[in-house]
C-alpha positions, 0 to 999 in steps of 0.5 A, a space after each residue: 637761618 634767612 629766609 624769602 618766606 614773607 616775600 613768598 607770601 606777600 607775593 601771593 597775598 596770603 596772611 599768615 594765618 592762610 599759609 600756616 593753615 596750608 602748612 598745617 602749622 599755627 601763625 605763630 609758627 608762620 610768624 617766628 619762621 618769617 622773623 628768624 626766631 624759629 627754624 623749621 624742622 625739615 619735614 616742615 621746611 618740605 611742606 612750606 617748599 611744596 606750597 610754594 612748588 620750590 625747593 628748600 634752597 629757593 627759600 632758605 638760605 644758610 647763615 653765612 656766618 654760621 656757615 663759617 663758624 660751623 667750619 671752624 670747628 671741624 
């Protein structure tokens, strides 16, 4: 899933570390979300949105290409 995190947080001056801190999450955690390799549950997706005062929609953005895959098999 895309998503606007590193702009956000890079927007505000934050580290990873700072933001996870606020998330009650690791970096680590911080850091996968930003390079894609993790997609965060959605109570967390709910705790990053409320840090930043967003919805979820304004930070993660669908797959287009899963989007359309997912369709296909329905």
């Amino acid at each position: 899933m895309k998503n606007r995190l590193r702009e956000l947080r890079a927007a505000r001056r934050w580290s990873q570390a700072a933001l996870a801190d606020r998330c009650q999450v690791s970096r680590q955690a911080i850091n996968a979300i930003e390079t894609e390799r993790y997609d965060p549950s959605l109570p967390l997706a709910f705790t990053i949105a409320d840090v930043f005062g967003l919805t979820i929609e304004e930070i993660f953005l669908p797959d287009r290409a899963d989007t359309t895959d997912d369709l296909a098999r329905s």
